[in-house]
N, C-alpha and C positions, 0 to 999 in steps of 0.2 A: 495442431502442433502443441504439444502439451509443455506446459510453461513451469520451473522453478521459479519458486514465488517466498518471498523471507515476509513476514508479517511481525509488525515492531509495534508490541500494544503491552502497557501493562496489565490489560484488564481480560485472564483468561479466557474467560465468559465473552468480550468483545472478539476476543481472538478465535473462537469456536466461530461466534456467528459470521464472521467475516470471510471463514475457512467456505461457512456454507455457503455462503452470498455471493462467494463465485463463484461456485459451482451451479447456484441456480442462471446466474449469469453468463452460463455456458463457458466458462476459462476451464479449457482442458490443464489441469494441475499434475504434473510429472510428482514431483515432490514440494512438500510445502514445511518449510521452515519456521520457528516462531519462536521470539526474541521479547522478553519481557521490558526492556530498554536498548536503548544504544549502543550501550557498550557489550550487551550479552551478543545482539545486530552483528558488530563488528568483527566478534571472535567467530559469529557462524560465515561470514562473510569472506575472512582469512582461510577459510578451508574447505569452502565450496561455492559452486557459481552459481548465480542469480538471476533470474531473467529479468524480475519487476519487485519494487519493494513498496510494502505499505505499510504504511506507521504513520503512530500519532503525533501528535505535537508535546503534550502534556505528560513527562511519566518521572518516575525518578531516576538516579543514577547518572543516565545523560539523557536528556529529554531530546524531541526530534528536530530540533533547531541547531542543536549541538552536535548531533547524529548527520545532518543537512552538510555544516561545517567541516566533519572527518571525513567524508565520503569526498568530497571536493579538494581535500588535498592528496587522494590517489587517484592517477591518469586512470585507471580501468573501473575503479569504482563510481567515479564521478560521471560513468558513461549510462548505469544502470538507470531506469527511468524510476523513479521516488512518487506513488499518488498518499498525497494527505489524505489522511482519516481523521479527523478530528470532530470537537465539539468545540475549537476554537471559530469565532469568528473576526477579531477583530483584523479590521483592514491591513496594518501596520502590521500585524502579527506572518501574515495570510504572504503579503508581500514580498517580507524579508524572506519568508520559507520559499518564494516562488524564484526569490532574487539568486538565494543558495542556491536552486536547481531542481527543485522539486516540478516536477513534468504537470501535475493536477494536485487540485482538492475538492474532496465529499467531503460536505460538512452532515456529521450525526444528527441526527437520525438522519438514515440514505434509505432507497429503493433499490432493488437489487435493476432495474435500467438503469437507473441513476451510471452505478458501477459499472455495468455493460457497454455504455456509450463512450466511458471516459475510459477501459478498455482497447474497443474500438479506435477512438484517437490518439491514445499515447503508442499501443503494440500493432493497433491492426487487426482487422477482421478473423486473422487466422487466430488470433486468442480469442477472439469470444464469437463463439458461436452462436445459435440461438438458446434463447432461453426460454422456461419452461414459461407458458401463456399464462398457466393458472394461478401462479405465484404476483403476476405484474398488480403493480400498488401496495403493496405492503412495504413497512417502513421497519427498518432495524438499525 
């Protein structure tokens, strides 16, 4: 089942590798969307549908604490499942993002199983297929 997928990163270069990371972690990808922060997130969000959204915590403009926040004040948005990507880890940090509704978090540097698993638990089998053998342990 191939999944529209919005990725909320400031850091292009994160946002390439992240593009690939599921894909090595077998997420059949319909379309994938990509949002420099929160607010650019919202406007692609307003004009097309989503299956799963991953963003960071940390960016400018609205960071994804704030981005957590807007999504929870609309019934259908607040439905889409949110996996953190971050290089945050503080407990308190991690919490409130989880308290907002965020479905998971990988903390950077991830494993492309890492991603596969948490896949797996938040959407289900039918998004992540298998992933490529030769790839497993490598850290992005």
């Amino acid at each position: 089942m191939e999944a529209r997928v919005l990725i909320v990163e400031d850091s292009s270069a994160m946002r390439l590798v992240l593009k690939k990371v599921l894909k090595m972690a077998g997420m059949e990808i319909g379309r994938c969307f990509e949002a420099a922060h929160g607010r650019e997130a919202l406007e692609i969000l307003d004009k097309e549908g989503i299956d799963v959204i991953f963003t960071d915590i940390h960016m400018p403009v609205m960071d994804g604490l704030a981005f957590l926040e807007e999504l929870n004040r609309d019934e259908l948005l607040k439905r889409i499942p949110v996996i953190l990507v971050t290089t945050e880890g503080r407990p308190e940090i991690i919490r409130k993002a989880l308290a907002l509704g965020a479905a998971a978090h990988i903390r950077k540097p991830f494993q492309p199983e890492t991603i596969r698993r948490i896949l797996e638990k938040t959407l289900g089998k039918e998004y992540a297929r298998g992933m490529d053998q030769a790839l497993e342990g490598r850290d992005f």
